[in-house]
Backbone as CSV, one residue per row, in Angstrom:
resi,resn,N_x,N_y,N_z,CA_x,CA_y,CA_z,C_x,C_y,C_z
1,UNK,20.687,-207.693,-99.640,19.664,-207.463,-100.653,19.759,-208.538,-101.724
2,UNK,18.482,-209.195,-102.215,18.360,-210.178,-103.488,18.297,-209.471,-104.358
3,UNK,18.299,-208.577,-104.737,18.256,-207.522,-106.009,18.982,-207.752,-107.251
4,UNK,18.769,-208.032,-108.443,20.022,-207.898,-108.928,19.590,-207.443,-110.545
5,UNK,20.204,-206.232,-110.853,19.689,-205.538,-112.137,19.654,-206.890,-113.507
6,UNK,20.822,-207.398,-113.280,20.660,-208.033,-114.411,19.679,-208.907,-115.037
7,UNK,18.521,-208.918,-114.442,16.946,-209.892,-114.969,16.118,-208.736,-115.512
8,UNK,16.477,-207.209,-115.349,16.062,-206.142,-115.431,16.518,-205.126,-116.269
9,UNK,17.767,-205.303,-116.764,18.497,-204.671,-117.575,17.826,-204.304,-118.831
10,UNK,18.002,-203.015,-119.497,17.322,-202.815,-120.409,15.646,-203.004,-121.022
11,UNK,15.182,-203.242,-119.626,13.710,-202.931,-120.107,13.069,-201.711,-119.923
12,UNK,12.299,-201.731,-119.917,10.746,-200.043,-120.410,11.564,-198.955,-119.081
13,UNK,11.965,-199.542,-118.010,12.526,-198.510,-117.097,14.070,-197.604,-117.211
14,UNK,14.526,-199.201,-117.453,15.979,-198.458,-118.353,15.853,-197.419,-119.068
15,UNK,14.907,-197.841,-120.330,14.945,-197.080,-121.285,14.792,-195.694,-120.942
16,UNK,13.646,-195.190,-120.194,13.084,-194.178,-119.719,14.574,-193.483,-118.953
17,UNK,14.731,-194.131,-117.985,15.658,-193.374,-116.971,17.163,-193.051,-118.033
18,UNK,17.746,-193.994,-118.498,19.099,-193.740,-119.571,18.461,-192.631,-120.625
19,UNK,17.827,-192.971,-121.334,17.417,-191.646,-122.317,17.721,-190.407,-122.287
20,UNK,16.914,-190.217,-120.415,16.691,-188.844,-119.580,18.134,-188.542,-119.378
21,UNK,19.032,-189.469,-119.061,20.357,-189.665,-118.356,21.151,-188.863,-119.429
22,UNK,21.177,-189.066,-120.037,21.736,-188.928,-121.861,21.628,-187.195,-121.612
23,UNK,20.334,-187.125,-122.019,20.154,-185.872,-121.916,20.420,-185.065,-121.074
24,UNK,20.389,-185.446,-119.554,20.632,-184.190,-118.791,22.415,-184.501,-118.773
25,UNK,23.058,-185.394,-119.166,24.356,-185.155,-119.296,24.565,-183.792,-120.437
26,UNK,24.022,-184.202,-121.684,23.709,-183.227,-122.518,24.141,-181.653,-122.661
27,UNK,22.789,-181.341,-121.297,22.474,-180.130,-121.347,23.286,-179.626,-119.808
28,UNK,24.226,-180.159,-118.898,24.897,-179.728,-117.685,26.133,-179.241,-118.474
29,UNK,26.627,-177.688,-117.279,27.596,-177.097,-117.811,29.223,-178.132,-116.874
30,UNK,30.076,-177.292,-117.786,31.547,-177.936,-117.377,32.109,-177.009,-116.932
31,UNK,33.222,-177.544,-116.130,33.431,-179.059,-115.763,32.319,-179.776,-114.727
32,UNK,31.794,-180.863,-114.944,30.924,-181.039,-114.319,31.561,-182.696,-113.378
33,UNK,31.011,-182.940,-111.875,31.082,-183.470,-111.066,29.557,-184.767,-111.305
34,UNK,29.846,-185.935,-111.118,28.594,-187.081,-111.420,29.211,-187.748,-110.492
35,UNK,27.735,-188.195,-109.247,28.144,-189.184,-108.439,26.565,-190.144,-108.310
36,UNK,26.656,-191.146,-108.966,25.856,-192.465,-108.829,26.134,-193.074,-107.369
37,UNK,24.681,-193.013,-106.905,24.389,-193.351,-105.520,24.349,-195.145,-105.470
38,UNK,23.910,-195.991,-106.887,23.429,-197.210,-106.622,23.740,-197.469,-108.073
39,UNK,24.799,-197.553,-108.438,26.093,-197.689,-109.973,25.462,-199.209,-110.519
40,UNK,25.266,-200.177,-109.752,25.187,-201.803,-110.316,26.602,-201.957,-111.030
41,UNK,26.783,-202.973,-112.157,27.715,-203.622,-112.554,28.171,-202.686,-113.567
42,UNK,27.370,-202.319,-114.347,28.133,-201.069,-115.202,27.710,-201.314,-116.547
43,UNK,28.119,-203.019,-116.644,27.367,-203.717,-118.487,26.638,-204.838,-117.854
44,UNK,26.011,-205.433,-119.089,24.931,-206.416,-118.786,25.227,-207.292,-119.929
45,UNK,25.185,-208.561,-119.489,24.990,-209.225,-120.947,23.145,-209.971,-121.180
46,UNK,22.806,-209.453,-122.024,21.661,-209.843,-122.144,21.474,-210.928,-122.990
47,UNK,22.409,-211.380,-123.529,22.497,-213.186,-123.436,22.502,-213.798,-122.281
48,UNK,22.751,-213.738,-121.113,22.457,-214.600,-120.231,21.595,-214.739,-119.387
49,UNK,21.588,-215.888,-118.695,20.450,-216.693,-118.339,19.287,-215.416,-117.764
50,UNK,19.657,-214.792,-116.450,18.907,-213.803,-116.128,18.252,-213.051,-117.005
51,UNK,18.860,-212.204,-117.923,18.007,-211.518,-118.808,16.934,-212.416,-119.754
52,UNK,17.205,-213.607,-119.975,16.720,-214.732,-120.703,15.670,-215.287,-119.994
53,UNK,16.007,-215.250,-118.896,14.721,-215.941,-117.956,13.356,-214.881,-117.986
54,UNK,13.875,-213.905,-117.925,13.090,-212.659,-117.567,12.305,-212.147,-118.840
55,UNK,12.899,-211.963,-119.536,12.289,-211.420,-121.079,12.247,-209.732,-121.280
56,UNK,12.553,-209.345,-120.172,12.219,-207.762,-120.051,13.447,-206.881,-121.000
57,UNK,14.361,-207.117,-121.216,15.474,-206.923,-122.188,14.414,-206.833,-123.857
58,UNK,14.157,-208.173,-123.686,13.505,-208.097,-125.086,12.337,-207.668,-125.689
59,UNK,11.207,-207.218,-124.597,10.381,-206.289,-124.572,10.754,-204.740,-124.412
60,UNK,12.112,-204.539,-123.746,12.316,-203.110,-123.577,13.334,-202.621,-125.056
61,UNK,14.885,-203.101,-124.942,15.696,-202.909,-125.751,15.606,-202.653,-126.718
62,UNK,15.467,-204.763,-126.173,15.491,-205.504,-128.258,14.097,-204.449,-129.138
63,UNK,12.835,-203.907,-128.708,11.884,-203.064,-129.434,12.207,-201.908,-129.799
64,UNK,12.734,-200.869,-128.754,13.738,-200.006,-129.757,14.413,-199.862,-130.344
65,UNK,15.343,-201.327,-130.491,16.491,-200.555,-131.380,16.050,-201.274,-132.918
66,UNK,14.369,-201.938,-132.809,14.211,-202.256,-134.154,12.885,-201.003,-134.633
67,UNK,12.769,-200.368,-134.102,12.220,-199.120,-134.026,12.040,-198.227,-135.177
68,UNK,11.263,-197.859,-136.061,11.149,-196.852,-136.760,10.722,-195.834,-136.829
69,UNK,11.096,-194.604,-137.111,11.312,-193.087,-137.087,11.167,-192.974,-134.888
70,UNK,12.175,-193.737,-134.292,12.271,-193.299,-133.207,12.536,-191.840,-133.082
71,UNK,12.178,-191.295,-131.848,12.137,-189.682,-131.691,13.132,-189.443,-131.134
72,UNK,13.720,-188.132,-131.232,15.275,-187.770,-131.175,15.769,-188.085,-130.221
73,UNK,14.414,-187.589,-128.644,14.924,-188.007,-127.179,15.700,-189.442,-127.284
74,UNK,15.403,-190.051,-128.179,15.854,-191.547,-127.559,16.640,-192.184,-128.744
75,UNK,17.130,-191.452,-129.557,18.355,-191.328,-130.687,20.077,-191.966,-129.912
76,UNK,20.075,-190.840,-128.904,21.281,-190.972,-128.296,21.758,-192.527,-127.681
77,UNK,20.323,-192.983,-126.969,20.668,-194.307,-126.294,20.605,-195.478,-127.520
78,UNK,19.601,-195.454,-128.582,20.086,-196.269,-129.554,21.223,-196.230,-129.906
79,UNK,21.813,-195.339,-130.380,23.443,-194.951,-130.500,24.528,-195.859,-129.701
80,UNK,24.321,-195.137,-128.512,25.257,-195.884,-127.308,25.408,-197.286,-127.471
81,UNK,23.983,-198.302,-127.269,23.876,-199.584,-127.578,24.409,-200.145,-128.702
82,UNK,24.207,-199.096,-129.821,24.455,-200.173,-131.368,26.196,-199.960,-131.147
83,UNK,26.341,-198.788,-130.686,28.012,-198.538,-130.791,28.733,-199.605,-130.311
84,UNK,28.304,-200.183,-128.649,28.695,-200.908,-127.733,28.442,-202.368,-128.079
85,UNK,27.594,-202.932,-129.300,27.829,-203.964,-129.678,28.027,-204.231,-131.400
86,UNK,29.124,-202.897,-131.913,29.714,-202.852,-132.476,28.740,-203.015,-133.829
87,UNK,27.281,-202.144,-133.497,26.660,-202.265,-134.955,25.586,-203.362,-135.271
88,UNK,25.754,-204.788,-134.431,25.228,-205.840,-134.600,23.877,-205.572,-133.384
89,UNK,23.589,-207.049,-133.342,22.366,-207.218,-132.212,22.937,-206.320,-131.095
90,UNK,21.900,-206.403,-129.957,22.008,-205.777,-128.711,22.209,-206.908,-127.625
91,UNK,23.322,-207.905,-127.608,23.724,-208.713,-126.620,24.142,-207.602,-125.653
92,UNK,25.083,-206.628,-125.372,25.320,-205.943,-124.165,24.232,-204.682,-124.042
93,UNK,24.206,-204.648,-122.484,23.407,-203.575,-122.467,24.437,-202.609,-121.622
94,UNK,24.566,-201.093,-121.573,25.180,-200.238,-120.791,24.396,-199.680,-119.592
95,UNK,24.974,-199.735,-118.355,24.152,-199.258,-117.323,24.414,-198.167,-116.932
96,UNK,23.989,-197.152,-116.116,24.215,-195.674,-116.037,25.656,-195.417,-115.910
97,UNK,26.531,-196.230,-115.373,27.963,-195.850,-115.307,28.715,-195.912,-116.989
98,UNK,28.554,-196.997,-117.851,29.281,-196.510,-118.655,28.312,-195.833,-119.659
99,UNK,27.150,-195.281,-119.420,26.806,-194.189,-119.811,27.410,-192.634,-119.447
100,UNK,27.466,-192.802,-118.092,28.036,-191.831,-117.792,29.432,-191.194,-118.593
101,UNK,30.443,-192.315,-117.985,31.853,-192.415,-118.488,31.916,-192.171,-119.612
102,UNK,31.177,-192.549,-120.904,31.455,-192.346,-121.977,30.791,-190.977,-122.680
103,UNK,29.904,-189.864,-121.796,29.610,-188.437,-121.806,30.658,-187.424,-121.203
104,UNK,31.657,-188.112,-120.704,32.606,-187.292,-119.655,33.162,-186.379,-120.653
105,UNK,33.815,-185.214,-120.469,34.320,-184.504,-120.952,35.302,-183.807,-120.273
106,UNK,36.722,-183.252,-120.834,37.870,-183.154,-119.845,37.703,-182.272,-118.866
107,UNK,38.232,-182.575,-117.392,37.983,-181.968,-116.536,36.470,-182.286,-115.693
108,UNK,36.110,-183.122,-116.139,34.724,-183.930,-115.872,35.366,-185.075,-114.361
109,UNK,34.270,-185.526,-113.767,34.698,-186.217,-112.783,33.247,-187.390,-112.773
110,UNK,33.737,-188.881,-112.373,32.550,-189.547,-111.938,32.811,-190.750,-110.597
111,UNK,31.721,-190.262,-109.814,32.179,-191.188,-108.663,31.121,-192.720,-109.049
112,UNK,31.094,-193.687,-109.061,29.830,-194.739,-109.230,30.378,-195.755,-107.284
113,UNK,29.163,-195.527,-106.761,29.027,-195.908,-105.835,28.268,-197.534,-105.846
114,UNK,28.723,-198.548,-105.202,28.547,-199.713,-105.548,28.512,-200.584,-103.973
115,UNK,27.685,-200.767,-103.189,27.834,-201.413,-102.052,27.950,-202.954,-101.789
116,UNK,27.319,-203.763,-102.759,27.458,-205.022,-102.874,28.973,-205.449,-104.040
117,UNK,30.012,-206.433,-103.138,31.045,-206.057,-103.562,31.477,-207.044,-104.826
118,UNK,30.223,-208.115,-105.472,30.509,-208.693,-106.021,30.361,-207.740,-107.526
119,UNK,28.791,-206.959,-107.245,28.803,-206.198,-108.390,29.595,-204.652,-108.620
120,UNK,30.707,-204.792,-106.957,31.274,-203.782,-107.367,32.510,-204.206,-108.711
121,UNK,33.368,-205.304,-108.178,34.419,-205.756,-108.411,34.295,-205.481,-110.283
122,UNK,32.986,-206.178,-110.487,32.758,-205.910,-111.669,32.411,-204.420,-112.321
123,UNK,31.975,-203.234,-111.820,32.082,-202.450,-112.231,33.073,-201.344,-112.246
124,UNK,34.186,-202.137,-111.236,35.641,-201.746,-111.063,36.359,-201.891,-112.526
125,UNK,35.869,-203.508,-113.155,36.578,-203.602,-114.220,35.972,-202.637,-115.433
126,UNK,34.558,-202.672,-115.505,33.824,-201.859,-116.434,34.635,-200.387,-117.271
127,UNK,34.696,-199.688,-115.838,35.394,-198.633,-115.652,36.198,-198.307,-116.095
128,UNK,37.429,-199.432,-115.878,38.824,-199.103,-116.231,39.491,-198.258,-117.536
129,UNK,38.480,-198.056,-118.627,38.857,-197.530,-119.756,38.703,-195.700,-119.875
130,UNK,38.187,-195.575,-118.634,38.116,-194.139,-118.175,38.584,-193.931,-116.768
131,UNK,39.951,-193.165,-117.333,40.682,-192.699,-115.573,39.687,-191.708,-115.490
132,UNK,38.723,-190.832,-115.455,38.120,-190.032,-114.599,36.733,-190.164,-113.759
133,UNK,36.966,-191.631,-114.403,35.945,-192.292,-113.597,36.479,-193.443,-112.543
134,UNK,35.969,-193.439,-111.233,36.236,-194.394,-110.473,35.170,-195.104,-109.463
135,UNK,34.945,-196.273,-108.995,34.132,-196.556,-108.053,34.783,-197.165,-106.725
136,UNK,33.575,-196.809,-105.876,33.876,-197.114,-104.448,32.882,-198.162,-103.926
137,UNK,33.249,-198.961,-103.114,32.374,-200.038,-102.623,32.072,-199.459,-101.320
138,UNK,30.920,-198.965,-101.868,30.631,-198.265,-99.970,29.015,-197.643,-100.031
139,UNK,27.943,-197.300,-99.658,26.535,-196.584,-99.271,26.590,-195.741,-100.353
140,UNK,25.740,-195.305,-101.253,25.943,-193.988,-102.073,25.126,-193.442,-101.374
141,UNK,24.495,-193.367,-100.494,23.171,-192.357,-99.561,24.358,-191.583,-98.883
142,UNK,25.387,-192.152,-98.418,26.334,-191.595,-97.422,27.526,-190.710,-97.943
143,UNK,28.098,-191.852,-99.189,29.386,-191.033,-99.778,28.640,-189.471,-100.748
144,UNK,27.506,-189.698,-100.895,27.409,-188.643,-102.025,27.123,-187.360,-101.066
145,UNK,26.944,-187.368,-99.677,26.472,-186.263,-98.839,27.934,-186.228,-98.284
146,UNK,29.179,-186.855,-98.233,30.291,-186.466,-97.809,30.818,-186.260,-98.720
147,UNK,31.091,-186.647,-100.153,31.912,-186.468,-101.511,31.846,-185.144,-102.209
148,UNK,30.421,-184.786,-102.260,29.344,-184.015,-103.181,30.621,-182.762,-103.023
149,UNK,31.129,-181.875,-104.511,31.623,-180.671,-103.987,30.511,-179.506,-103.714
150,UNK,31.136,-178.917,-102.736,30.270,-177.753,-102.127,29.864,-176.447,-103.148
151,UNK,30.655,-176.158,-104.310,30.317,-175.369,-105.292,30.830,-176.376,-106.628
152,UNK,30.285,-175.419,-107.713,30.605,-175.923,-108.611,29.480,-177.340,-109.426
153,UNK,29.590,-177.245,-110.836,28.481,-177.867,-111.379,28.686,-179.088,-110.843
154,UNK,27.385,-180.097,-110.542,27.441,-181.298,-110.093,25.810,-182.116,-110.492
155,UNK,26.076,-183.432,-110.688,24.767,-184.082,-111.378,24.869,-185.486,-110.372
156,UNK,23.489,-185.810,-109.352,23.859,-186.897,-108.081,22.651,-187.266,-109.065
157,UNK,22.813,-188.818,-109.536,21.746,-189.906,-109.682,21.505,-190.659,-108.370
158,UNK,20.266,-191.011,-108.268,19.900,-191.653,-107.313,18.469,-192.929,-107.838
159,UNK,19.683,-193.845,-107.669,18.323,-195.298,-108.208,18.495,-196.511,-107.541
160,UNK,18.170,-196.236,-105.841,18.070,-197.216,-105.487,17.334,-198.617,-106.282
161,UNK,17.395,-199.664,-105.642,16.488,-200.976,-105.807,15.083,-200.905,-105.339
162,UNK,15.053,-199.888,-104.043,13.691,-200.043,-103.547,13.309,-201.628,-103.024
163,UNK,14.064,-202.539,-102.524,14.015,-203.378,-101.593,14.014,-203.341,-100.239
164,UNK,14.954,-202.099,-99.891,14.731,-201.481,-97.814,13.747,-200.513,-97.988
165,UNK,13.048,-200.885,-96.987,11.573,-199.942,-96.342,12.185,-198.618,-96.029
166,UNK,13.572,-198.432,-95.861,13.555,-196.636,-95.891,14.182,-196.338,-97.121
167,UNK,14.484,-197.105,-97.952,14.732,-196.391,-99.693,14.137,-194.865,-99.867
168,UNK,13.041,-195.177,-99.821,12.338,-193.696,-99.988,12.150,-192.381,-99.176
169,UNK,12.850,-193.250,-98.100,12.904,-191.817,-96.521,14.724,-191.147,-97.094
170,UNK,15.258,-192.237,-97.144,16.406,-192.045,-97.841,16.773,-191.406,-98.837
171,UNK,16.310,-191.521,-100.090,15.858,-190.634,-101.214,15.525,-189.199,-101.019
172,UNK,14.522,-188.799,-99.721,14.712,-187.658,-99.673,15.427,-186.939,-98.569
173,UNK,15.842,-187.648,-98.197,16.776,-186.860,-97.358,18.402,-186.198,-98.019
174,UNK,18.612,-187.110,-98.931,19.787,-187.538,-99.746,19.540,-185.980,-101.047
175,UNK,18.197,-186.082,-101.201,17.932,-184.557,-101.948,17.815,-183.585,-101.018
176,UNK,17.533,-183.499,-99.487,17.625,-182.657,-99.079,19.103,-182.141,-98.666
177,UNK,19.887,-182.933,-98.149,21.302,-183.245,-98.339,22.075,-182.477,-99.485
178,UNK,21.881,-182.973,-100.418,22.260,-182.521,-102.004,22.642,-180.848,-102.071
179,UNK,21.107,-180.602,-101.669,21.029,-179.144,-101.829,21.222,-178.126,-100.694
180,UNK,21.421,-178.901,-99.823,22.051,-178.322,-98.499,23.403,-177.755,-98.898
181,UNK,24.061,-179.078,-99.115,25.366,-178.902,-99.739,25.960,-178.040,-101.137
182,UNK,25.350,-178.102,-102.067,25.477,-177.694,-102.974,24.182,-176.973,-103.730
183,UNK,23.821,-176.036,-103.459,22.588,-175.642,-104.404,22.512,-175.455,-106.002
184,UNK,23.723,-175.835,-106.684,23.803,-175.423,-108.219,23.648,-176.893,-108.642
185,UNK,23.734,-178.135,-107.522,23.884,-179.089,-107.798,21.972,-179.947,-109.125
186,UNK,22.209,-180.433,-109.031,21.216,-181.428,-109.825,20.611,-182.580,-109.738
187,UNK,19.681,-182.883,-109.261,19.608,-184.446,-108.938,18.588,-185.101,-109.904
188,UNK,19.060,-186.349,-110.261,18.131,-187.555,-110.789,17.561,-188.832,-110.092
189,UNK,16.371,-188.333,-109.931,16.222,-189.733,-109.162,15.319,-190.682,-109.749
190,UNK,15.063,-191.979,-109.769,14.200,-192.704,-110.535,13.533,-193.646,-109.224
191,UNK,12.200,-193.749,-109.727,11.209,-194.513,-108.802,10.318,-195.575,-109.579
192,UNK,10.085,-196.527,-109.177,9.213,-197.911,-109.432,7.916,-196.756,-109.132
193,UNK,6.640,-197.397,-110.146,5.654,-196.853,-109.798,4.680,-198.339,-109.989
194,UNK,4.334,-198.604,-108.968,3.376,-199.391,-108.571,2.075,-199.220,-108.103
195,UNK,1.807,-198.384,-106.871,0.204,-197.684,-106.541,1.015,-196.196,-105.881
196,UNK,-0.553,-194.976,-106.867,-0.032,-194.138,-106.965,0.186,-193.043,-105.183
197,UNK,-0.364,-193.969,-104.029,0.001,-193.442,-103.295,1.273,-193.171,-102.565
198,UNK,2.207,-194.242,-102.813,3.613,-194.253,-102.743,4.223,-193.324,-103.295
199,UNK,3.842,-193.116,-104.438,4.646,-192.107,-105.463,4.305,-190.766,-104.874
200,UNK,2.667,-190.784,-104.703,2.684,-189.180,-104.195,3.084,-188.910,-102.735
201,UNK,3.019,-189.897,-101.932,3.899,-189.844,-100.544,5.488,-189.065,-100.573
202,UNK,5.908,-190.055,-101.476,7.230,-189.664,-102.088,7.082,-187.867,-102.255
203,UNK,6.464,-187.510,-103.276,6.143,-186.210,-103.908,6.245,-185.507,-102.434
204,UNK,5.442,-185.471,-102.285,5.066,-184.746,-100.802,6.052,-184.432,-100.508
205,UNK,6.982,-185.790,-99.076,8.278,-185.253,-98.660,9.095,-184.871,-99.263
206,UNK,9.387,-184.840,-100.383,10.185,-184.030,-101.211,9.706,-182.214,-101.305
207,UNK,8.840,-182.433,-101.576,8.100,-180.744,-101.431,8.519,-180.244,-99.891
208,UNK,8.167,-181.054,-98.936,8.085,-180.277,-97.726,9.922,-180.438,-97.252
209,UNK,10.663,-181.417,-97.870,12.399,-180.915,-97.691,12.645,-179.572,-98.380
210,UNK,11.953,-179.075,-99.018,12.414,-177.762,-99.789,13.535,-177.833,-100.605
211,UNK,13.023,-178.870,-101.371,14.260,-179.192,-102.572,14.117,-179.133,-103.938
212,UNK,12.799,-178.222,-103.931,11.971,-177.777,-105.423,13.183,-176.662,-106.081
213,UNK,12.729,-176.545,-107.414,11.416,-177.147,-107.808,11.540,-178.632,-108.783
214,UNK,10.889,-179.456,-108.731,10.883,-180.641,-109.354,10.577,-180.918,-110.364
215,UNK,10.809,-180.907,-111.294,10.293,-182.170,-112.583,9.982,-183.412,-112.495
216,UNK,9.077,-183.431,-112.353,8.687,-185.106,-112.538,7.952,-185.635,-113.859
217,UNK,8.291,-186.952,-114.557,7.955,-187.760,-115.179,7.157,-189.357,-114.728
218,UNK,6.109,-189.431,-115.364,5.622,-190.607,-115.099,5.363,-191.452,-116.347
219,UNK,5.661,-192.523,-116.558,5.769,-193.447,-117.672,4.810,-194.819,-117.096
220,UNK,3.551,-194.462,-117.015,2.538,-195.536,-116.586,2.426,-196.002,-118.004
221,UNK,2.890,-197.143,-117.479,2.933,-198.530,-118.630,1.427,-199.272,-118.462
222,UNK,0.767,-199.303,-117.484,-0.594,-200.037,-117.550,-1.318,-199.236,-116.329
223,UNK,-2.525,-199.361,-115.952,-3.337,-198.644,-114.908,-2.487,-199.188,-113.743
224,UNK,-2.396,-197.938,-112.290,-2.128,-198.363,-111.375,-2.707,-198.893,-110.537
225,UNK,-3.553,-200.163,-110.569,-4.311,-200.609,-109.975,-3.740,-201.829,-109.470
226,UNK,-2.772,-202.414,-109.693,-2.085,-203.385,-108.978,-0.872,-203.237,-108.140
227,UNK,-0.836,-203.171,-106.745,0.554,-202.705,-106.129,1.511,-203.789,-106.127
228,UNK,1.288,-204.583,-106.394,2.005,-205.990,-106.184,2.878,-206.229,-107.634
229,UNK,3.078,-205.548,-108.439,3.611,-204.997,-109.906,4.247,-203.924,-109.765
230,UNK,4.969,-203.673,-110.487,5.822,-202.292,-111.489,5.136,-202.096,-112.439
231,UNK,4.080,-201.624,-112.358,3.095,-200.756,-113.248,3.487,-199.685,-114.197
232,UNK,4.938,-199.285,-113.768,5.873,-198.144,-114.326,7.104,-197.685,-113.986
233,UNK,6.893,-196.558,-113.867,8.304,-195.815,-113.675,8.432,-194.463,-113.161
234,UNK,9.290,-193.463,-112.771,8.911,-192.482,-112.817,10.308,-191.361,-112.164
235,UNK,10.642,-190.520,-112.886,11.364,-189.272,-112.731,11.223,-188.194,-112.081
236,UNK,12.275,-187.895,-110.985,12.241,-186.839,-110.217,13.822,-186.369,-110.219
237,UNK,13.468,-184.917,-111.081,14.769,-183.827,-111.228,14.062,-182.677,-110.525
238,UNK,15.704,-182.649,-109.384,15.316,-181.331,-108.413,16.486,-180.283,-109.548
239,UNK,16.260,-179.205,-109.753,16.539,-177.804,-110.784,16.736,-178.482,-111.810
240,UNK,15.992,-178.966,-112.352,15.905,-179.416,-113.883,16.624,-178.487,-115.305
241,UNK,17.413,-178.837,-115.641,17.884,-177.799,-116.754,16.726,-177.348,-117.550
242,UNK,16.336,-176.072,-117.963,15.569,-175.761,-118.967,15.627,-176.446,-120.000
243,UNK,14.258,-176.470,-120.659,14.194,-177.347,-121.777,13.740,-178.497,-121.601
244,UNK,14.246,-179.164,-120.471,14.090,-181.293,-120.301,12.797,-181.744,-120.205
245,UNK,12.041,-180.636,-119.903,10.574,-181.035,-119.721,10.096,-182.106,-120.772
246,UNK,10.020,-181.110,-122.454,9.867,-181.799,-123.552,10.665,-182.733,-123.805
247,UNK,12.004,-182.913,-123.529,12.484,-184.749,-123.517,12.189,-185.679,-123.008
248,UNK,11.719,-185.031,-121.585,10.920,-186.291,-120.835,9.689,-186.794,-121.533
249,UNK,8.846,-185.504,-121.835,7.736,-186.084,-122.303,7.722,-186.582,-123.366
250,UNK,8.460,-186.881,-124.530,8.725,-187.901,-125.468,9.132,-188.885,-125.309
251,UNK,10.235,-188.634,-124.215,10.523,-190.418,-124.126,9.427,-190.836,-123.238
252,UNK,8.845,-190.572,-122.317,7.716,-191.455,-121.781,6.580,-191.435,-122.819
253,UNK,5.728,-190.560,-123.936,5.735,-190.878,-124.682,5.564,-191.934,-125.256
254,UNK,6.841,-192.062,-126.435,7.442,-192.911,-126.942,7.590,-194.670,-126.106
255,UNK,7.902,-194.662,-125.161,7.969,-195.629,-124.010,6.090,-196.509,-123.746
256,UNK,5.499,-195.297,-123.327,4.045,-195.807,-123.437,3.588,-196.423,-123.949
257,UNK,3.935,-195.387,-125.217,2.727,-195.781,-126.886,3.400,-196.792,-127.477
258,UNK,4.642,-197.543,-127.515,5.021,-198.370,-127.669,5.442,-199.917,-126.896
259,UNK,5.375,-199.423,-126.084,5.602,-200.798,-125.103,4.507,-201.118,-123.786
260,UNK,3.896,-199.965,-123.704,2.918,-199.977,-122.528,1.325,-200.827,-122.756
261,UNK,0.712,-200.621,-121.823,-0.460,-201.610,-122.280,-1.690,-200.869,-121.527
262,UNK,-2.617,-199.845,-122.362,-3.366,-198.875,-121.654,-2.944,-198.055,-120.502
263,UNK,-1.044,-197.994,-120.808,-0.911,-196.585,-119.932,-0.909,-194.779,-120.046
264,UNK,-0.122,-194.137,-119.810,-0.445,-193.001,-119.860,0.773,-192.363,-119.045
265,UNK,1.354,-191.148,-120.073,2.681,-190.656,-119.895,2.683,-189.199,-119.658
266,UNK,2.874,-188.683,-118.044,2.589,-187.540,-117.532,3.508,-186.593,-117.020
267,UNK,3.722,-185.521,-117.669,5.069,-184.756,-116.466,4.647,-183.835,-116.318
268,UNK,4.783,-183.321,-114.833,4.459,-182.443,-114.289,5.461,-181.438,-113.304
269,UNK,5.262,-180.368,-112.655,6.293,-179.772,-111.681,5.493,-179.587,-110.463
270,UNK,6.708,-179.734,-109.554,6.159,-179.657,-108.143,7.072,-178.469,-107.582
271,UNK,6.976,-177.989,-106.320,7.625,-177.356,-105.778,7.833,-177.154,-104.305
């Protein structure tokens, strides 16, 4: 795979998906179990060249954290960032793992699954400041359907790249999986929204795995009329904690009305 988060780090999708992340760490009971299917490097430096080439850091980030009367949903991830670069600018960005790691709470567990081994090595080091977190260089489609505990609270992110043509056959099988295994379990999954028939394809097989009921979020940043773009973004929680509805819909929201360009921010439930 050519993929590589770091030209991508911290823009309008980040924002959306970490926010949510934040929160449903939040609101899950303990001791709780977290296994990241597609971890990346862990930090980002958004001084370098990639994020620099790209600009999407500085349309996503760098705009919130100069932000005024931001809304509470998205309090927490300003936080995280200003903490992590010690108060000053936003040169580092945090990626779902040391988001994670740094919500853990004792008796907490986190697996970050990492298949490409250059960006594992590096999120090996990321890590290191939390023993209850560890990563493995191996499939997260695979380890999280053999790892996953069979009872007991558990939260599976799932964010592929969406570069292999079965990403999305994968995705739901991996929720059907999930809840095979564990029904108290929780899943997050995040999707590129480009044309909206993909997305509702998606929807669909998810409905007909019987892995409702769903929350979904959509953070259309501009009309979906171009498939050849990331037009957006978009959230799918199978047993959604009560309550998250209204966080989602602020931070997409918030995300829209501020960074989007004639889009439109929708959540809905499926089942």
């Amino acid at each position: 795979m050519n993929y590589r988060h770091a030209f991508h780090a911290g823009n309008f999708a980040d924002l959306v998906k970490h926010a949510a992340l934040l929160d449903l760490l939040s609101r899950m009971p303990r001791p709780l179990t977290v296994i990241d299917t597609h971890a990346g490097r862990g930090l980002y430096d958004l001084s370098g060249d990639e994020a620099q080439r790209s600009g999407e850091a500085q349309a996503g980030i760098g705009q919130l954290m100069k932000a005024k009367d931001l809304p509470a949903a998205l309090q927490p991830l300003c936080a995280a960032v200003s903490q992590l670069n010690g108060g000053g600018t936003a040169r580092l960005y945090p990626g779902s793992p040391l988001l994670i790691a740094g919500a853990l709470r004792k008796g907490d567990s986190y697996l970050a699954c990492e298949l490409r081994a250059e960006e594992h090595a590096a999120l090996t080091q990321a890590l290191t400041p939390w023993p209850a977190a560890r990563a493995v260089c191996a499939d997260g489609y695979a380890e999280v359907v053999a790892r996953l505990p069979r009872d007991g609270d558990a939260l599976v992110l799932i964010d592929p790249p969406f570069e292999r043509a079965d990403d999305y056959d994968r995705c739901v099988e991996t929720l059907g999986a999930v809840a095979a295994r564990n029904p108290k379990a929780v899943t997050l999954v995040w999707l590129p929204l480009k044309d909206l028939e993909t997305f509702d394809s998606f929807v669909r097989d998810a409905e007909a795995a019987g892995v409702g009921p769903l929350l979904i979020a959509e953070a259309r940043m501009r009309p979906l009329n171009d498939p050849m773009k990331m037009n957006g973004c978009a959230l799918v929680v199978a047993r959604a904690p009560e309550g998250m509805a209204q966080t989602l819909q602020s931070i997409c929201d918030w995300t829209v009305g501020a960074l989007g360009q004639g889009g439109a921010a929708r959540i809905w439930t499926a089942t």
